[in-house]
N, C-alpha and C positions, 0 to 999 in steps of 0.2 A: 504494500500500500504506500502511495506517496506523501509522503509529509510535506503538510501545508500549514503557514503561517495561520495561529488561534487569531480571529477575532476578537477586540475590547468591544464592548457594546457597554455606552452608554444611557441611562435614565433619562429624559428630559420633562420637566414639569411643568417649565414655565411656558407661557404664549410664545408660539413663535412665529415667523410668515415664512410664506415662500411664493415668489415669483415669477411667474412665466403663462406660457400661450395653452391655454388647456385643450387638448387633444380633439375631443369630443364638438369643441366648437370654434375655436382659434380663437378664442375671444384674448386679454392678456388681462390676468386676475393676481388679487393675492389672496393666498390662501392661506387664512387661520388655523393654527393646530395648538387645541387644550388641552391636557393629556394624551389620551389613545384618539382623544376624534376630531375631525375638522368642525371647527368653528362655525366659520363664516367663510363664503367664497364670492369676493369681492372686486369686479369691475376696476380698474384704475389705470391711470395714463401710461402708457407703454414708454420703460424705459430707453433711452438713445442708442445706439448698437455702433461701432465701429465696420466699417464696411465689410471688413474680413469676417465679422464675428455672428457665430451663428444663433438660429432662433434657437431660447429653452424651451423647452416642451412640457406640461405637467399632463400627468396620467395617472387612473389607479395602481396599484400593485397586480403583476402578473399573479393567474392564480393555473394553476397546473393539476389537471385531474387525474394526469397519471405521469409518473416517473419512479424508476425503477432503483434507481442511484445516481451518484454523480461525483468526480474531482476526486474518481480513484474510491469510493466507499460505495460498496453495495450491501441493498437490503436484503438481497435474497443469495447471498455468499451460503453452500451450503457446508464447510467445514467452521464456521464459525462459533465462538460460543455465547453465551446471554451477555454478555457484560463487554465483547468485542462487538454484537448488533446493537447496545445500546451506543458505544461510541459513535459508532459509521453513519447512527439515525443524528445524535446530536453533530456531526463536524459536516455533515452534508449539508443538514438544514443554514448552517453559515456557508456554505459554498453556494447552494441555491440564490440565498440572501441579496448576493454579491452580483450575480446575472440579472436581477429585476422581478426573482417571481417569488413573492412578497405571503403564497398561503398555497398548499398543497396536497395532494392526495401520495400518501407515500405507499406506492404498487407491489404488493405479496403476490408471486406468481403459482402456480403448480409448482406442490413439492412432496416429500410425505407430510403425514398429519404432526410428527414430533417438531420438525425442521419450520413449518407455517405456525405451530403455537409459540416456539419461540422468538420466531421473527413478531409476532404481533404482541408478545410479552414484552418484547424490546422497546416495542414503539412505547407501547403505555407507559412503561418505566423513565423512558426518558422524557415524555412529557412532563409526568409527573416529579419529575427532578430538575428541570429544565424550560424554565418560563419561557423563552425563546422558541424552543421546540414547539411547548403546548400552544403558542400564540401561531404559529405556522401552519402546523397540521390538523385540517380539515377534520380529515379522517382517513380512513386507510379503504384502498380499491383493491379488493381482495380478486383478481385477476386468472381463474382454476379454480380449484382441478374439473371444475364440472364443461368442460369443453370437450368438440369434438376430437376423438382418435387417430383424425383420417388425415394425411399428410396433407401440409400445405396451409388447411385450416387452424388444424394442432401449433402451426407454427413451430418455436426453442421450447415449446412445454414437453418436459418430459413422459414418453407414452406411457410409462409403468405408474403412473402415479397418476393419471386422465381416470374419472370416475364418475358415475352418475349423482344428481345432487341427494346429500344427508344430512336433514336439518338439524340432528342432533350432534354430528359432527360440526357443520358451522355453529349452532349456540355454542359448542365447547369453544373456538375461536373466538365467539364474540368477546364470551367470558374472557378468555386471557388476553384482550385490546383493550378490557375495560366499556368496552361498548361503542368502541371507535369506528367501526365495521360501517362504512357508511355507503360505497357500491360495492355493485358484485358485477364481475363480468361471467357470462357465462354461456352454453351454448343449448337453442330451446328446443334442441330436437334430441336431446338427451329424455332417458325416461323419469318421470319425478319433476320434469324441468317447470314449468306450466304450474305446478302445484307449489314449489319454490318460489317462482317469481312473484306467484300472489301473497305469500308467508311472508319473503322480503320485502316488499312494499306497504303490508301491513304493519312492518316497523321499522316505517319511513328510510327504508334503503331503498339507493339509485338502481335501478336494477340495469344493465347492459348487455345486449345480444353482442357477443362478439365469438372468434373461435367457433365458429359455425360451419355447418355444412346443413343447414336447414332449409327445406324446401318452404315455398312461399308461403301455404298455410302453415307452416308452424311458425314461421317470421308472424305472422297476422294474429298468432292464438297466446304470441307471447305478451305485443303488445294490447293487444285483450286484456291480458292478466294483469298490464303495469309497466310493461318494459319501456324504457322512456330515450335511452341513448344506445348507438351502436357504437362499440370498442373500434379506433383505429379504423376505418371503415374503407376497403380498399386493400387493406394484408389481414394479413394470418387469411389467406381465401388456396382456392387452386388458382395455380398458373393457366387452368384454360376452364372455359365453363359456360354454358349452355349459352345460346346471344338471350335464348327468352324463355320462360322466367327463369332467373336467379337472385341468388342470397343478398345480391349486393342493388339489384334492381329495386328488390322487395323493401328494404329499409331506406333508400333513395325515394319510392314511393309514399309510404308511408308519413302520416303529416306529424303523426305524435313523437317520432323517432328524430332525434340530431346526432348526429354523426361525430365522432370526434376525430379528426385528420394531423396525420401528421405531416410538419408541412416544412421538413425540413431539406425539400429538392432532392431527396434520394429514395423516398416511400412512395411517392406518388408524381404521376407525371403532371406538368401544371394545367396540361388538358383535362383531365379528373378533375383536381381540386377547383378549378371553373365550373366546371358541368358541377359537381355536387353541391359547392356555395349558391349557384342557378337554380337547380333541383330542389333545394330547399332554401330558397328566398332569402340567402344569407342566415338563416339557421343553424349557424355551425359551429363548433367550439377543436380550438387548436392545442393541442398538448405536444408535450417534447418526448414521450416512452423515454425518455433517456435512461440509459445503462451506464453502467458506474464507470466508463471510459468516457463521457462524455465531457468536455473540456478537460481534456489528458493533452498531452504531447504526442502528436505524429509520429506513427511508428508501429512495430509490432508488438502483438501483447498475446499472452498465454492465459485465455479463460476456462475456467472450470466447466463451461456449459459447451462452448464452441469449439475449443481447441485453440491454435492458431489464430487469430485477427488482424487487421490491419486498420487502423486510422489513418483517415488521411487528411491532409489539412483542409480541405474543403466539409470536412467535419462524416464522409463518408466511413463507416465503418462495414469492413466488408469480409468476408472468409479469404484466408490466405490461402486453400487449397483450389477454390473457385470463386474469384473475386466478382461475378456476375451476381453472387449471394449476397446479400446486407447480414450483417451479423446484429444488429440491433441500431436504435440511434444515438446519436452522441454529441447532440448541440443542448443547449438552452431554449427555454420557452420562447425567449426573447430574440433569438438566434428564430427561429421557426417565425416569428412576424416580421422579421426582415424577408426573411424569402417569401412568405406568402404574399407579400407585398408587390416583390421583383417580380417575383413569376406568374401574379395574378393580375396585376396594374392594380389591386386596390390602394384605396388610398387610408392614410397612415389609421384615420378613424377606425375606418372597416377594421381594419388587420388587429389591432388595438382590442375593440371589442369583442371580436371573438376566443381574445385569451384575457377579459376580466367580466364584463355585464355577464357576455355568455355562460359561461362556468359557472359565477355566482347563482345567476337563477336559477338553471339546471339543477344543483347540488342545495339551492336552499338559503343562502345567504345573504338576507336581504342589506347588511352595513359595507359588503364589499361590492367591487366594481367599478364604483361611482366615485365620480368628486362631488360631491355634494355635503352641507351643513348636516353635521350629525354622524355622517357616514365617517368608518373607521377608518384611520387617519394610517394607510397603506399608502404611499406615495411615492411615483415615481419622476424625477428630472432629469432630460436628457438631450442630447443633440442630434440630430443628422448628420451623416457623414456626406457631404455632396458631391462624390467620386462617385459611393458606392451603395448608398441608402444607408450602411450599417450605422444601429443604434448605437450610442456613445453614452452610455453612463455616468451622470454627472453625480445624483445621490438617490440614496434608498432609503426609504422612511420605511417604517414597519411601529403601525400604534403609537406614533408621536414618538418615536426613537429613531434619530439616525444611526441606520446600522455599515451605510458603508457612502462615503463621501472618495470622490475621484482626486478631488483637490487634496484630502490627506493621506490618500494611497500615494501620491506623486511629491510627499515633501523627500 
Protein backbone atom coordinates (compact mmCIF):
# COMPACT_ATOMS: atom_id res chain seq x y z
CA UNK A 1 0.00 0.00 0.00
CA UNK A 2 1.33 3.41 -0.79
CA UNK A 3 1.83 5.80 1.82
CA UNK A 4 0.20 9.00 1.61
CA UNK A 5 0.62 12.37 3.49
CA UNK A 6 -2.25 12.33 6.90
CA UNK A 7 -4.46 15.09 6.45
CA UNK A 8 -4.97 18.08 9.42
CA UNK A 9 -8.47 18.80 9.30
CA UNK A 10 -9.47 21.62 10.96
CA UNK A 11 -12.97 22.94 13.10
CA UNK A 12 -14.31 26.19 11.96
CA UNK A 13 -17.07 27.94 13.80
CA UNK A 14 -17.06 31.02 13.01
CA UNK A 15 -19.10 32.89 9.93
CA UNK A 16 -17.35 32.68 7.15
CA UNK A 17 -17.89 33.70 3.16
CA UNK A 18 -16.92 32.43 0.17
CA UNK A 19 -16.86 33.91 -3.23
CA UNK A 20 -17.52 33.09 -6.62
CA UNK A 21 -19.87 32.23 -9.91
CA UNK A 22 -22.35 29.49 -8.68
CA UNK A 23 -22.53 26.69 -11.06
CA UNK A 24 -26.02 26.08 -11.30
CA UNK A 25 -26.60 29.70 -12.45
CA UNK A 26 -23.54 31.84 -13.19
CA UNK A 27 -24.83 34.23 -11.04
CA UNK A 28 -21.56 35.70 -8.61
CA UNK A 29 -22.62 35.22 -4.95
CA UNK A 30 -21.30 35.08 -1.55
CA UNK A 31 -21.84 32.43 0.35
CA UNK A 32 -22.54 32.29 4.18
CA UNK A 33 -21.23 29.39 6.15
CA UNK A 34 -22.44 28.88 10.16
CA UNK A 35 -21.26 25.86 11.31
CA UNK A 36 -22.08 22.76 9.13
CA UNK A 37 -24.67 24.85 6.92
CA UNK A 38 -24.96 27.75 4.57
CA UNK A 39 -26.26 30.71 5.80
CA UNK A 40 -27.29 32.84 3.25
CA UNK A 41 -26.57 32.94 -0.52
CA UNK A 42 -26.14 36.26 -1.43
CA UNK A 43 -26.12 38.28 -4.98
CA UNK A 44 -23.17 40.91 -5.00
CA UNK A 45 -20.92 42.84 -7.26
CA UNK A 46 -18.43 40.62 -9.02
CA UNK A 47 -15.08 41.15 -8.07
CA UNK A 48 -12.35 42.60 -10.90
CA UNK A 49 -10.37 39.80 -12.55
CA UNK A 50 -6.92 40.35 -14.05
CA UNK A 51 -7.08 39.20 -17.76
CA UNK A 52 -5.18 36.16 -17.22
CA UNK A 53 -7.07 35.18 -14.39
CA UNK A 54 -9.69 32.69 -14.33
CA UNK A 55 -13.49 32.44 -13.34
CA UNK A 56 -14.13 30.70 -9.55
CA UNK A 57 -16.77 28.52 -9.74
CA UNK A 58 -18.90 27.55 -6.42
CA UNK A 59 -20.70 24.07 -6.40
CA UNK A 60 -22.11 21.55 -4.14
CA UNK A 61 -19.87 18.74 -2.87
CA UNK A 62 -19.57 15.77 -5.37
CA UNK A 63 -21.44 12.80 -3.98
CA UNK A 64 -20.53 9.24 -5.38
CA UNK A 65 -22.85 6.39 -5.15
CA UNK A 66 -20.51 3.85 -5.68
CA UNK A 67 -16.68 3.42 -5.25
CA UNK A 68 -14.90 0.67 -4.49
CA UNK A 69 -11.45 2.24 -3.03
CA UNK A 70 -9.13 4.80 -3.92
CA UNK A 71 -5.11 6.26 -3.56
CA UNK A 72 -3.95 2.74 -3.06
CA UNK A 73 -6.71 1.48 -0.11
CA UNK A 74 -9.23 -0.88 -0.89
CA UNK A 75 -12.46 -1.89 0.80
CA UNK A 76 -12.93 -5.15 -0.58
CA UNK A 77 -8.82 -6.38 -0.09
CA UNK A 78 -9.80 -9.99 0.79
CA UNK A 79 -6.40 -10.81 2.95
CA UNK A 80 -7.02 -8.13 5.16
CA UNK A 81 -7.94 -7.81 8.76
CA UNK A 82 -10.70 -5.66 10.91
CA UNK A 83 -8.43 -3.12 12.02
CA UNK A 84 -6.29 -2.82 8.58
CA UNK A 85 -10.21 -2.21 6.65
CA UNK A 86 -10.91 0.15 9.39
CA UNK A 87 -7.70 2.20 8.38
CA UNK A 88 -8.11 1.96 4.33
CA UNK A 89 -12.09 3.10 5.01
CA UNK A 90 -10.77 6.19 7.25
CA UNK A 91 -7.26 7.23 4.94
CA UNK A 92 -9.50 6.97 1.60
CA UNK A 93 -12.24 8.87 2.96
CA UNK A 94 -9.33 11.85 3.09
CA UNK A 95 -8.15 10.85 -0.38
CA UNK A 96 -11.65 11.02 -1.78
CA UNK A 97 -11.87 14.54 0.29
CA UNK A 98 -9.06 15.84 -1.79
CA UNK A 99 -10.69 15.20 -5.41
CA UNK A 100 -14.19 17.17 -4.63
CA UNK A 101 -16.40 14.29 -3.67
CA UNK A 102 -17.59 15.71 -0.40
CA UNK A 103 -20.34 12.33 0.65
CA UNK A 104 -20.32 8.63 -0.45
CA UNK A 105 -21.42 5.25 -0.91
CA UNK A 106 -18.45 3.00 0.01
CA UNK A 107 -19.14 -0.28 -2.43
CA UNK A 108 -18.81 -4.20 -0.66
CA UNK A 109 -18.77 -6.25 -3.75
CA UNK A 110 -19.35 -10.21 -3.94
CA UNK A 111 -17.23 -12.13 -1.60
CA UNK A 112 -17.89 -14.91 1.07
CA UNK A 113 -20.30 -14.18 3.84
CA UNK A 114 -17.02 -13.82 6.71
CA UNK A 115 -14.91 -11.40 4.24
CA UNK A 116 -18.44 -8.81 3.55
CA UNK A 117 -19.33 -8.87 7.49
CA UNK A 118 -16.00 -7.75 8.10
CA UNK A 119 -15.72 -5.34 5.50
CA UNK A 120 -19.18 -3.74 6.72
CA UNK A 121 -17.97 -4.16 10.42
CA UNK A 122 -15.16 -1.97 9.26
CA UNK A 123 -17.11 0.68 7.93
CA UNK A 124 -19.39 1.05 11.07
CA UNK A 125 -16.35 1.01 13.37
CA UNK A 126 -14.79 3.62 11.62
CA UNK A 127 -17.54 5.85 11.40
CA UNK A 128 -18.06 5.41 14.70
CA UNK A 129 -14.54 6.41 15.65
CA UNK A 130 -14.03 8.99 13.07
CA UNK A 131 -16.28 12.12 12.67
CA UNK A 132 -14.87 12.79 9.35
CA UNK A 133 -15.74 9.21 8.01
CA UNK A 134 -19.26 9.28 9.74
CA UNK A 135 -19.82 12.85 8.03
CA UNK A 136 -18.93 11.32 4.56
CA UNK A 137 -20.46 8.02 4.39
CA UNK A 138 -23.93 7.92 3.14
CA UNK A 139 -24.03 4.55 3.48
CA UNK A 140 -22.78 1.54 2.11
CA UNK A 141 -23.91 -0.01 -1.76
CA UNK A 142 -23.76 -3.42 -0.99
CA UNK A 143 -22.88 -4.44 -4.74
CA UNK A 144 -23.52 -9.04 -4.74
CA UNK A 145 -23.55 -11.62 -4.31
CA UNK A 146 -27.13 -11.82 -5.53
CA UNK A 147 -26.09 -11.29 -9.22
CA UNK A 148 -26.06 -13.02 -12.40
CA UNK A 149 -23.46 -16.36 -12.89
CA UNK A 150 -23.25 -15.93 -16.48
CA UNK A 151 -20.16 -14.35 -17.88
CA UNK A 152 -19.91 -10.95 -18.89
CA UNK A 153 -22.93 -9.80 -16.64
CA UNK A 154 -21.08 -11.40 -13.58
CA UNK A 155 -18.51 -9.03 -14.51
CA UNK A 156 -14.73 -9.31 -11.47
CA UNK A 157 -17.46 -10.83 -9.17
CA UNK A 158 -16.25 -13.97 -8.03
CA UNK A 159 -18.59 -17.01 -9.52
CA UNK A 160 -18.02 -19.31 -6.31
CA UNK A 161 -19.50 -16.91 -4.06
CA UNK A 162 -22.66 -15.49 -6.81
CA UNK A 163 -25.87 -16.66 -4.92
CA UNK A 164 -29.59 -16.29 -4.84
CA UNK A 165 -30.89 -13.41 -2.59
CA UNK A 166 -31.02 -14.41 1.69
CA UNK A 167 -32.65 -12.13 3.64
CA UNK A 168 -31.55 -13.56 6.71
CA UNK A 169 -28.19 -13.49 5.44
CA UNK A 170 -28.36 -9.77 4.47
CA UNK A 171 -30.01 -8.75 8.09
CA UNK A 172 -26.87 -10.47 9.50
CA UNK A 173 -24.82 -7.61 7.26
CA UNK A 174 -27.12 -5.03 8.11
CA UNK A 175 -26.56 -5.88 11.68
CA UNK A 176 -22.60 -5.66 11.51
CA UNK A 177 -22.90 -1.93 9.38
CA UNK A 178 -24.92 -0.99 12.03
CA UNK A 179 -27.65 -0.21 9.71
CA UNK A 180 -25.74 1.42 7.17
CA UNK A 181 -26.93 -0.87 4.39
CA UNK A 182 -28.54 1.62 2.33
CA UNK A 183 -28.43 0.15 -1.75
CA UNK A 184 -28.22 -3.09 -2.82
CA UNK A 185 -27.36 -3.91 -6.33
CA UNK A 186 -28.55 -6.97 -7.42
CA UNK A 187 -29.79 -9.12 -10.35
CA UNK A 188 -33.93 -9.70 -10.72
CA UNK A 189 -33.84 -12.64 -12.45
CA UNK A 190 -32.33 -14.57 -9.67
CA UNK A 191 -34.84 -16.62 -7.62
CA UNK A 192 -36.06 -14.93 -4.25
CA UNK A 193 -35.13 -11.62 -6.21
CA UNK A 194 -38.65 -9.82 -6.62
CA UNK A 195 -39.58 -10.93 -3.02
CA UNK A 196 -36.15 -9.11 -1.94
CA UNK A 197 -36.41 -6.12 -3.70
CA UNK A 198 -39.82 -5.48 -2.20
CA UNK A 199 -38.38 -6.51 1.71
CA UNK A 200 -35.57 -3.87 0.68
CA UNK A 201 -37.56 -1.02 -0.14
CA UNK A 202 -39.62 -1.66 2.61
CA UNK A 203 -36.78 -0.59 4.65
CA UNK A 204 -36.14 2.40 2.76
CA UNK A 205 -33.14 0.72 0.67
CA UNK A 206 -32.15 1.90 -2.87
CA UNK A 207 -32.68 -1.02 -4.53
CA UNK A 208 -30.49 -1.51 -8.00
CA UNK A 209 -30.83 -3.89 -11.03
CA UNK A 210 -27.52 -4.25 -12.16
CA UNK A 211 -25.38 -7.62 -12.91
CA UNK A 212 -28.07 -8.93 -14.86
CA UNK A 213 -28.81 -11.10 -17.47
CA UNK A 214 -32.72 -10.47 -17.09
CA UNK A 215 -35.12 -10.73 -19.66
CA UNK A 216 -37.49 -7.80 -20.06
CA UNK A 217 -40.30 -8.95 -17.99
CA UNK A 218 -38.34 -9.42 -15.15
CA UNK A 219 -36.59 -5.93 -15.69
CA UNK A 220 -40.43 -4.78 -15.49
CA UNK A 221 -41.43 -7.18 -12.35
CA UNK A 222 -38.41 -5.60 -10.48
CA UNK A 223 -39.28 -2.24 -10.99
CA UNK A 224 -42.92 -3.31 -9.99
CA UNK A 225 -41.42 -4.22 -6.78
CA UNK A 226 -39.30 -0.86 -6.14
CA UNK A 227 -36.35 -1.13 -8.08
CA UNK A 228 -35.48 2.40 -8.65
CA UNK A 229 -31.68 2.76 -10.36
CA UNK A 230 -29.77 0.55 -12.62
CA UNK A 231 -25.99 -0.25 -11.42
CA UNK A 232 -23.27 1.17 -14.07
CA UNK A 233 -25.63 0.73 -16.91
CA UNK A 234 -23.94 -0.38 -20.16
CA UNK A 235 -21.04 -3.00 -18.35
CA UNK A 236 -21.11 -5.92 -16.38
CA UNK A 237 -23.63 -6.98 -19.70
CA UNK A 238 -22.54 -9.44 -22.62
CA UNK A 239 -20.24 -8.36 -25.38
CA UNK A 240 -23.17 -9.14 -27.81
CA UNK A 241 -26.89 -9.34 -27.33
CA UNK A 242 -30.04 -9.41 -28.95
CA UNK A 243 -30.73 -5.67 -31.08
CA UNK A 244 -34.48 -6.28 -29.46
CA UNK A 245 -35.45 -6.80 -26.50
CA UNK A 246 -32.64 -6.47 -24.03
CA UNK A 247 -31.54 -5.90 -20.49
CA UNK A 248 -30.14 -2.61 -21.38
CA UNK A 249 -33.13 -1.46 -23.75
CA UNK A 250 -35.54 -2.56 -20.85
CA UNK A 251 -34.11 -0.19 -18.19
CA UNK A 252 -33.26 2.78 -20.80
CA UNK A 253 -37.17 2.27 -21.33
CA UNK A 254 -38.30 2.31 -18.22
CA UNK A 255 -39.25 5.92 -16.71
CA UNK A 256 -38.86 4.85 -12.95
CA UNK A 257 -35.36 3.46 -13.52
CA UNK A 258 -31.87 6.08 -13.60
CA UNK A 259 -29.05 4.76 -14.78
CA UNK A 260 -25.84 5.38 -13.08
CA UNK A 261 -23.00 5.66 -15.94
CA UNK A 262 -19.70 5.68 -15.62
CA UNK A 263 -18.32 8.24 -17.44
CA UNK A 264 -14.83 8.05 -17.26
CA UNK A 265 -14.16 7.78 -21.44
CA UNK A 266 -13.06 4.18 -21.08
CA UNK A 267 -16.63 2.22 -19.82
CA UNK A 268 -18.63 3.71 -22.39
CA UNK A 269 -18.41 5.17 -25.66
CA UNK A 270 -19.65 8.98 -25.71
CA UNK A 271 -22.40 7.72 -28.21
CA UNK A 272 -24.04 5.69 -25.27
CA UNK A 273 -23.73 8.19 -22.73
CA UNK A 274 -25.71 10.61 -25.35
CA UNK A 275 -28.26 8.28 -26.36
CA UNK A 276 -28.96 7.35 -22.50
CA UNK A 277 -28.79 11.07 -20.89
CA UNK A 278 -31.58 11.59 -24.25
CA UNK A 279 -33.35 8.37 -23.39
CA UNK A 280 -33.94 9.58 -20.02
CA UNK A 281 -34.24 13.37 -20.39
CA UNK A 282 -31.07 13.94 -18.53
CA UNK A 283 -32.17 11.42 -15.69
CA UNK A 284 -28.92 10.21 -14.92
CA UNK A 285 -26.41 10.06 -12.11
CA UNK A 286 -22.59 9.78 -12.75
CA UNK A 287 -20.35 7.65 -10.28
CA UNK A 288 -16.51 6.99 -10.52
CA UNK A 289 -16.72 2.45 -9.48
CA UNK A 290 -13.38 3.43 -8.72
CA UNK A 291 -10.95 0.80 -7.43
CA UNK A 292 -8.39 1.20 -5.03
CA UNK A 293 -5.61 2.03 -8.04
CA UNK A 294 -7.54 4.95 -8.93
CA UNK A 295 -5.39 8.08 -8.74
CA UNK A 296 -2.16 5.72 -8.23
CA UNK A 297 0.88 6.28 -10.55
CA UNK A 298 1.07 4.93 -14.11
CA UNK A 299 2.23 1.66 -14.23
CA UNK A 300 1.81 -2.00 -13.57
CA UNK A 301 0.36 -3.36 -10.60
CA UNK A 302 -0.32 -6.83 -9.17
CA UNK A 303 -4.07 -7.39 -7.99
CA UNK A 304 -5.47 -9.96 -5.87
CA UNK A 305 -8.78 -10.07 -8.04
CA UNK A 306 -7.20 -9.41 -11.72
CA UNK A 307 -3.76 -10.49 -11.68
CA UNK A 308 -1.57 -8.33 -13.75
CA UNK A 309 -2.80 -4.57 -14.47
CA UNK A 310 -1.97 -1.67 -16.13
CA UNK A 311 -2.67 2.06 -15.46
CA UNK A 312 -2.39 4.21 -17.80
CA UNK A 313 -2.16 7.89 -17.59
CA UNK A 314 -5.12 8.66 -19.24
CA UNK A 315 -6.42 7.02 -16.10
CA UNK A 316 -7.27 3.75 -18.38
CA UNK A 317 -6.86 0.69 -16.27
CA UNK A 318 -6.76 -2.22 -18.24
CA UNK A 319 -5.51 -6.22 -18.18
CA UNK A 320 -1.94 -6.65 -18.94
CA UNK A 321 -2.54 -10.18 -20.56
CA UNK A 322 -5.30 -8.60 -22.98
CA UNK A 323 -5.20 -4.84 -22.73
CA UNK A 324 -8.68 -4.63 -24.86
CA UNK A 325 -10.07 -5.77 -21.11
CA UNK A 326 -10.78 -2.77 -18.56
CA UNK A 327 -9.68 -4.19 -15.34
CA UNK A 328 -11.99 -1.65 -13.39
CA UNK A 329 -11.97 2.26 -13.12
CA UNK A 330 -9.58 4.43 -11.63
CA UNK A 331 -10.30 8.20 -11.95
CA UNK A 332 -12.28 10.44 -9.59
CA UNK A 333 -15.83 11.47 -9.51
CA UNK A 334 -14.80 14.67 -10.55
CA UNK A 335 -12.38 13.22 -13.17
CA UNK A 336 -15.61 11.50 -14.64
CA UNK A 337 -17.57 15.36 -15.12
CA UNK A 338 -14.80 16.56 -16.83
CA UNK A 339 -15.09 13.86 -19.45
CA UNK A 340 -18.76 13.75 -19.44
CA UNK A 341 -18.40 17.05 -20.21
CA UNK A 342 -15.74 16.63 -23.22
CA UNK A 343 -17.27 13.93 -24.64
CA UNK A 344 -20.93 14.80 -24.34
CA UNK A 345 -20.63 18.89 -25.09
CA UNK A 346 -22.61 19.22 -21.82
CA UNK A 347 -22.40 22.15 -20.26
CA UNK A 348 -20.60 22.48 -16.85
CA UNK A 349 -24.31 22.64 -15.13
CA UNK A 350 -25.56 19.59 -16.64
CA UNK A 351 -22.40 17.55 -15.92
CA UNK A 352 -22.35 19.03 -12.27
CA UNK A 353 -25.61 17.89 -11.56
CA UNK A 354 -25.78 14.61 -12.40
CA UNK A 355 -22.96 13.93 -9.65
CA UNK A 356 -24.74 16.06 -6.73
CA UNK A 357 -28.82 17.01 -7.04
CA UNK A 358 -28.99 13.60 -8.96
CA UNK A 359 -27.49 11.26 -6.25
CA UNK A 360 -28.92 13.30 -3.42
CA UNK A 361 -32.44 12.61 -4.60
CA UNK A 362 -32.13 9.30 -5.62
CA UNK A 363 -30.48 8.12 -2.36
CA UNK A 364 -32.67 10.52 -0.13
CA UNK A 365 -30.82 13.54 0.90
CA UNK A 366 -32.63 16.39 0.92
CA UNK A 367 -29.52 19.02 2.68
CA UNK A 368 -27.18 17.85 -0.01
CA UNK A 369 -26.67 18.83 -3.70
CA UNK A 370 -27.62 22.22 -3.59
CA UNK A 371 -26.37 25.77 -2.78
CA UNK A 372 -29.00 26.82 -1.01
CA UNK A 373 -29.70 28.67 2.71
CA UNK A 374 -29.97 25.81 5.12
CA UNK A 375 -28.57 23.25 2.98
CA UNK A 376 -25.38 21.58 4.21
CA UNK A 377 -22.43 23.48 3.84
CA UNK A 378 -20.52 20.67 1.20
CA UNK A 379 -18.70 23.02 -0.91
CA UNK A 380 -16.84 23.03 -3.67
CA UNK A 381 -14.40 26.19 -5.48
CA UNK A 382 -12.66 25.79 -8.53
CA UNK A 383 -11.27 26.75 -11.94
CA UNK A 384 -11.39 25.68 -15.54
CA UNK A 385 -8.57 24.71 -17.10
CA UNK A 386 -8.90 26.50 -20.74
CA UNK A 387 -6.58 24.19 -22.80
CA UNK A 388 -8.37 21.29 -21.58
CA UNK A 389 -11.71 21.68 -19.43
CA UNK A 390 -9.90 19.92 -16.58
CA UNK A 391 -11.39 20.97 -13.13
CA UNK A 392 -8.62 22.70 -10.84
CA UNK A 393 -9.37 22.49 -7.23
CA UNK A 394 -9.05 25.45 -5.44
CA UNK A 395 -10.94 24.34 -1.87
CA UNK A 396 -13.11 21.75 -0.38
CA UNK A 397 -15.47 22.51 2.24
CA UNK A 398 -17.07 19.56 3.98
CA UNK A 399 -19.94 20.83 6.81
CA UNK A 400 -18.37 24.31 7.22
CA UNK A 401 -14.68 22.80 7.44
CA UNK A 402 -12.03 23.40 5.05
CA UNK A 403 -10.64 20.19 4.58
CA UNK A 404 -8.35 20.68 1.61
CA UNK A 405 -7.28 24.39 0.33
CA UNK A 406 -4.88 24.30 -3.14
CA UNK A 407 -3.40 27.45 -1.87
CA UNK A 408 -1.82 25.54 1.38
CA UNK A 409 -1.10 22.22 -0.58
CA UNK A 410 1.33 24.67 -2.69
CA UNK A 411 3.14 26.61 0.30
Amino acid sequence: MNTIKKEVFTIETNPREIYGSLVSTGEYVCVSIVGERIFSVTPTEKQKRADNEREVWICPGLIDLQINGFAGYDLNRADADLEERVEAIRQMTREVLRTGTTSFCPTIITAGFEQIHSSLTAIRLACSRDPIVDSCVLGVHLEGPYLSDQDGPRGAHPREHIKDPDWEEFTAWQEASGGRIRMVTLAPERTGAVEMIRRLVQEGILVCIGHTAASHDEIIAAADAGARMSTHLGNGAHAQLPRHPNYIWSQLSDDRLTPGIISDGHHLHPSVMKVMARAKNNQIVLVSDAVHLAHMKPGIYKTHVGGEVELLPSGRLQMVADPLLLAGAAVSLADCVQTYMRLTSASLHEAIRLATIMPARLIGEPLLGQVRPNGMADLLTFTLNPEDGRIDMLAVTKRGQTVYSAAQENL
